[in-house]
MITI-749276 format. One record per residue (C-alpha): residue number from 1; residue in three letters; x, y, z. Coordinates in pm, whole numbers, plus 50000, padded with zeros to 5 digits. Example, Ala and Ser with C-alpha at 12.3 -4.5 7.8 and 13.67 -1.06 7.14 Angstrom:
<recs>
{rec 1, 'ALA', {51230, 49550, 50780}}
{rec 2, 'SER', {51367, 49894, 50714}}
</recs>
This chain:
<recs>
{rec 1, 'UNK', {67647, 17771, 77088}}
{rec 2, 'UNK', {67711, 17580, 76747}}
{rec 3, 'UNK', {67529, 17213, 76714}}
{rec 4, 'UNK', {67730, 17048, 76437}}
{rec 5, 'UNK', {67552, 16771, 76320}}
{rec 6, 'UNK', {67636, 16417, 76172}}
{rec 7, 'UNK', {67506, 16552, 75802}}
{rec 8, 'UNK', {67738, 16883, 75776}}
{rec 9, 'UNK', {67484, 17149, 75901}}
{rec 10, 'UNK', {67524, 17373, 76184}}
{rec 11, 'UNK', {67274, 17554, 76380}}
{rec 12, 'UNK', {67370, 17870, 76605}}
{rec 13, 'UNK', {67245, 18007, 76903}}
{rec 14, 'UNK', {67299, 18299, 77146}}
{rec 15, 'UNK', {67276, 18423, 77496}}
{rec 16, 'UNK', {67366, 18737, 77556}}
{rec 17, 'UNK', {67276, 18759, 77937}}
{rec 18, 'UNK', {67551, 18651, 78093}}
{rec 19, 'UNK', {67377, 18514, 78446}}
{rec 20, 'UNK', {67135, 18276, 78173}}
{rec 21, 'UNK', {67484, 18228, 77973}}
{rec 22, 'UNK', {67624, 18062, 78295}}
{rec 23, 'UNK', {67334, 17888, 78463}}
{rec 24, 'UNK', {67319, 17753, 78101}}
{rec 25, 'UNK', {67693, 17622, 78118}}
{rec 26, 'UNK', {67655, 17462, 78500}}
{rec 27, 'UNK', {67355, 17285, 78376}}
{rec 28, 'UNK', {67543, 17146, 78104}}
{rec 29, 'UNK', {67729, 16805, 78172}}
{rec 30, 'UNK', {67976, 16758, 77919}}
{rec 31, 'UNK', {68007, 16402, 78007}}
{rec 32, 'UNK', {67671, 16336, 77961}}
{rec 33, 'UNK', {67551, 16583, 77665}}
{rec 34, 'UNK', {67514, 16302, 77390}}
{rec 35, 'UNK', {67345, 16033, 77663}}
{rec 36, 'UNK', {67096, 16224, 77756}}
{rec 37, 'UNK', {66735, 16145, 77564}}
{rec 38, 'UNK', {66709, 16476, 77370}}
{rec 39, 'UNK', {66953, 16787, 77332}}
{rec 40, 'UNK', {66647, 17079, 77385}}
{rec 41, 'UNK', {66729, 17450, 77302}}
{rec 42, 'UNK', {66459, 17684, 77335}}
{rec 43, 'UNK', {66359, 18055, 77341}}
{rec 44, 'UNK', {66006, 18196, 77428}}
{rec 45, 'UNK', {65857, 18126, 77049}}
{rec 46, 'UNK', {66113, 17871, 76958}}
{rec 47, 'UNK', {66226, 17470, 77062}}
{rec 48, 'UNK', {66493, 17293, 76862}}
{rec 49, 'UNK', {66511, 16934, 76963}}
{rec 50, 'UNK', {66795, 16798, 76868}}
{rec 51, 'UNK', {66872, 16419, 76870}}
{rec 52, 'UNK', {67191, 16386, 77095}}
{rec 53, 'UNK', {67355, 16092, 76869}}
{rec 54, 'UNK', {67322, 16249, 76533}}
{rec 55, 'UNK', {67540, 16574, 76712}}
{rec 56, 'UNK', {67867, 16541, 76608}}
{rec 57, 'UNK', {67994, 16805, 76856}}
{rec 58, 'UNK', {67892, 17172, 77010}}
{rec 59, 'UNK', {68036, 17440, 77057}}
{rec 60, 'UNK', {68010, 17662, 77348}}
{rec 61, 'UNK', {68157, 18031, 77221}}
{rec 62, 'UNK', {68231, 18228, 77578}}
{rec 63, 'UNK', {68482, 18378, 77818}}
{rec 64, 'UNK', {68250, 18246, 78126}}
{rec 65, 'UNK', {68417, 17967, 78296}}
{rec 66, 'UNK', {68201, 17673, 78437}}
{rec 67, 'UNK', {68325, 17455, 78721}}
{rec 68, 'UNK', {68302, 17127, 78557}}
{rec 69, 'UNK', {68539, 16867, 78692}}
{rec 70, 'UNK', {68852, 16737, 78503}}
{rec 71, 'UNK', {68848, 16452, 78275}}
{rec 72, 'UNK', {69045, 16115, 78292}}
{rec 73, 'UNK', {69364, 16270, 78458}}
{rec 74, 'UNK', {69338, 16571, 78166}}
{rec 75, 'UNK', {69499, 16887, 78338}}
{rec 76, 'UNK', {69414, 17073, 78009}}
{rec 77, 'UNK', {69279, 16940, 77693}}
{rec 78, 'UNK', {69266, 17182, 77437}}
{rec 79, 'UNK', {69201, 17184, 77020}}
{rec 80, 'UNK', {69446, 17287, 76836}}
{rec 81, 'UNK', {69545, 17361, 76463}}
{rec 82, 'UNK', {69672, 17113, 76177}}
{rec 83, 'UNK', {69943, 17313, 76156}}
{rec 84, 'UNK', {70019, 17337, 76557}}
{rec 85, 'UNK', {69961, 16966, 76521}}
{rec 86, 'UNK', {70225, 16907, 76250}}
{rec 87, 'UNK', {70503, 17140, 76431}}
{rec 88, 'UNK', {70437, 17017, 76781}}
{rec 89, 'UNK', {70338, 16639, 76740}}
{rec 90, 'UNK', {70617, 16425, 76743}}
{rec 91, 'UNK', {70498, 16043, 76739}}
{rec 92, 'UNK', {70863, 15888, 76698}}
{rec 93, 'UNK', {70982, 16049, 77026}}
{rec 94, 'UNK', {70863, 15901, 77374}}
{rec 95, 'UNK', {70605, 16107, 77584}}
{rec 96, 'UNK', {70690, 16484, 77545}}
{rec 97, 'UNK', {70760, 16549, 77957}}
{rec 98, 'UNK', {70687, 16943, 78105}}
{rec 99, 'UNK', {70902, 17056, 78419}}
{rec 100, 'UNK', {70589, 16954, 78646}}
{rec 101, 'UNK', {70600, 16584, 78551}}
{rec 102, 'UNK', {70307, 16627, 78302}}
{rec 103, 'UNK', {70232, 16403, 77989}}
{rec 104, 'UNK', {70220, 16604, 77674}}
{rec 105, 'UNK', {69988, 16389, 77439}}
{rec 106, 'UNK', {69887, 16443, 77142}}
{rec 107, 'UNK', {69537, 16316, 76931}}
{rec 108, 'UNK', {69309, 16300, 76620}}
{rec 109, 'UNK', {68951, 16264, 76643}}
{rec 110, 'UNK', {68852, 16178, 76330}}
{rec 111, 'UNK', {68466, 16269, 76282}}
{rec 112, 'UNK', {68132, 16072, 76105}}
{rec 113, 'UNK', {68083, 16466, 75934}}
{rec 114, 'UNK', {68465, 16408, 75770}}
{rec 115, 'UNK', {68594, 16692, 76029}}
{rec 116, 'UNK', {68931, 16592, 76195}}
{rec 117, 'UNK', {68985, 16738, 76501}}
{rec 118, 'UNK', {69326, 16789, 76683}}
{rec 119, 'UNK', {69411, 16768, 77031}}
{rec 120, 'UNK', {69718, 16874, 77309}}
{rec 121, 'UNK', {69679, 16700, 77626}}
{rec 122, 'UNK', {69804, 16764, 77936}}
{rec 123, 'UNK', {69793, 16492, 78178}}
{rec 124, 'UNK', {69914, 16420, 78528}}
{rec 125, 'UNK', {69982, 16116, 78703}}
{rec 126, 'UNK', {70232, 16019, 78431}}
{rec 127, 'UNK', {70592, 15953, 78609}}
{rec 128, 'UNK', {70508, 15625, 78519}}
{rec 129, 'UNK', {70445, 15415, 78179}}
{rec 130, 'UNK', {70086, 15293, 78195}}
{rec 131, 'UNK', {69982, 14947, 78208}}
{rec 132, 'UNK', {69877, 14778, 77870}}
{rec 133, 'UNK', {69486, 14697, 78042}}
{rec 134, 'UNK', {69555, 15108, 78184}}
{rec 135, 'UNK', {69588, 15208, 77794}}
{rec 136, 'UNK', {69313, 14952, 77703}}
{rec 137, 'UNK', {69083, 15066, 78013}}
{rec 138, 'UNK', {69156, 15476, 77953}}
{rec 139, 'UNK', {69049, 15427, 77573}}
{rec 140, 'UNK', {68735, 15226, 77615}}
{rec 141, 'UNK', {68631, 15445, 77884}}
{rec 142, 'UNK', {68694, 15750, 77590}}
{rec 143, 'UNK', {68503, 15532, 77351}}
{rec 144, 'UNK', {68206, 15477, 77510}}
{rec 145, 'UNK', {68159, 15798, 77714}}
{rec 146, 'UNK', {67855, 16068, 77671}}
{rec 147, 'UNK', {68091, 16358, 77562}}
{rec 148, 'UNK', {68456, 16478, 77579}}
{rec 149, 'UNK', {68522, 16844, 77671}}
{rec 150, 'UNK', {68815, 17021, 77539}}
{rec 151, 'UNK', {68902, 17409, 77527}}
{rec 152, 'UNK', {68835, 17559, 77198}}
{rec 153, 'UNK', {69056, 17698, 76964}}
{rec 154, 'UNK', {68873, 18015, 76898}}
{rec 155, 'UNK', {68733, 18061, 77292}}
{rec 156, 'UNK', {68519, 17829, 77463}}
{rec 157, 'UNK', {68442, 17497, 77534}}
{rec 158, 'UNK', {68415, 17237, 77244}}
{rec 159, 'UNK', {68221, 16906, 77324}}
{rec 160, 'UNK', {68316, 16610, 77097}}
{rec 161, 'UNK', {68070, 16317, 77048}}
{rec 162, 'UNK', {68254, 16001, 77062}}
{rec 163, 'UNK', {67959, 15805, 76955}}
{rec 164, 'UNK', {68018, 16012, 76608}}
{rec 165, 'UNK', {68340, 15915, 76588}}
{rec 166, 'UNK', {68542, 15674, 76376}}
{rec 167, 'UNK', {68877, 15698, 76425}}
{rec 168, 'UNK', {69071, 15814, 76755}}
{rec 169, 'UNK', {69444, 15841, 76700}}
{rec 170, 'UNK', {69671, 15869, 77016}}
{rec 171, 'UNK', {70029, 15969, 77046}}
{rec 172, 'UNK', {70170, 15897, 77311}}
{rec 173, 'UNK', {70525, 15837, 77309}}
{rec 174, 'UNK', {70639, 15478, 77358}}
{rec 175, 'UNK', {70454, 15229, 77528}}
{rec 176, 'UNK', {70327, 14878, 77593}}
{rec 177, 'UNK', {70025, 14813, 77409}}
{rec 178, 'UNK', {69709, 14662, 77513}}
{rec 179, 'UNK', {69704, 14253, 77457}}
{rec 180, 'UNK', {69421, 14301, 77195}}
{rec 181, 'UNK', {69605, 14533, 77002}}
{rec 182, 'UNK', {69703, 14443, 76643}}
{rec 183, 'UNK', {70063, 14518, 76585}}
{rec 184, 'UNK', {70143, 14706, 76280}}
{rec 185, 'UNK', {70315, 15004, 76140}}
{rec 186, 'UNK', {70112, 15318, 75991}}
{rec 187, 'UNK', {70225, 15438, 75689}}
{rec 188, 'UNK', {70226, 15842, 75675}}
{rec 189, 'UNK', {70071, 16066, 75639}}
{rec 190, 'UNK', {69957, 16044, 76002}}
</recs>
């Protein structure tokens, strides 16, 4: 596990039992990681307390696979590189569409630390163009929620503090946007 915090520094730690390794991942609730009073991690000589809304995100390095429950309609979110970002991102063209009637979507977290993060989404339920209060209603319930889970790009789980954030940047192909939503152009780069 890697705690990246709102200053730059990251603290590591390791489980190399794998039955602690996954009792440790079902207890976690990725939803919920930077709500909860204090983020404890402890061995028999050592606690680290660690307090939840200076975390920018953590990092959980494994091959184990927890049975948390999907996000928001997310089939799959996963990070990926700039570089994937650049060559598969294409914010001009509507909704990129798979076979099985999943959303492609593409975003930017944009972190307190100065750490951008990219992310492919897959999402279901899409055959139709959300609603401008949908859109508005999906990214306030982003905004304020107690984590956002995402597959890692090394292996893993990465958990993303939205509280830390300060930009979110969606692309989503085309759409209506919400009625509170100043209309403007972005100038690259994006």
């Amino acid at each position: 596990m890697r705690v990246h915090l709102e200053d730059g520094n990251v603290t590591t730690f390791i489980q190399d039992d794998p039955h602690i390794a996954i009792s440790i991942l079902e207890s976690i609730q990725p939803n919920r990681l930077f709500s909860a009073p204090q983020l404890l991690i402890g061995s028999d000589h050592v606690l680290t307390a660690f307090q939840p809304h200076l975390v920018v995100r953590v990092d959980l390095i494994t091959h184990l696979k927890p049975s948390w429950p999907l996000a928001m309609g997310a089939l799959h979110t996963h990070e990926i590189s700039q570089e994937e970002f650049d060559a598969r991102c294409r914010p001009d063209y509507d909704t990129q569409s798979l076979p099985s009637r999943e959303a492609v979507i593409f975003g930017v977290w944009e972190m307190i630390n100065g750490n951008r993060i990219y992310l492919q989404t897959h999402m279901s339920g899409q055959e139709r163009k959300k609603l401008p209060v949908e859109v508005s209603l999906l990214i306030q319930k982003v905004m304020t929620s107690g984590g956002m889970l995402a597959c890692g790009r090394e292996s893993g789980y990465i958990v993303l503090n939205p509280a830390r954030m300060l930009r979110f940047t969606s692309y989503g192909g085309l759409q209506e946007m919400p009625v509170n939503a100043l209309l403007m152009h972005r100038l690259k780069p994006y």
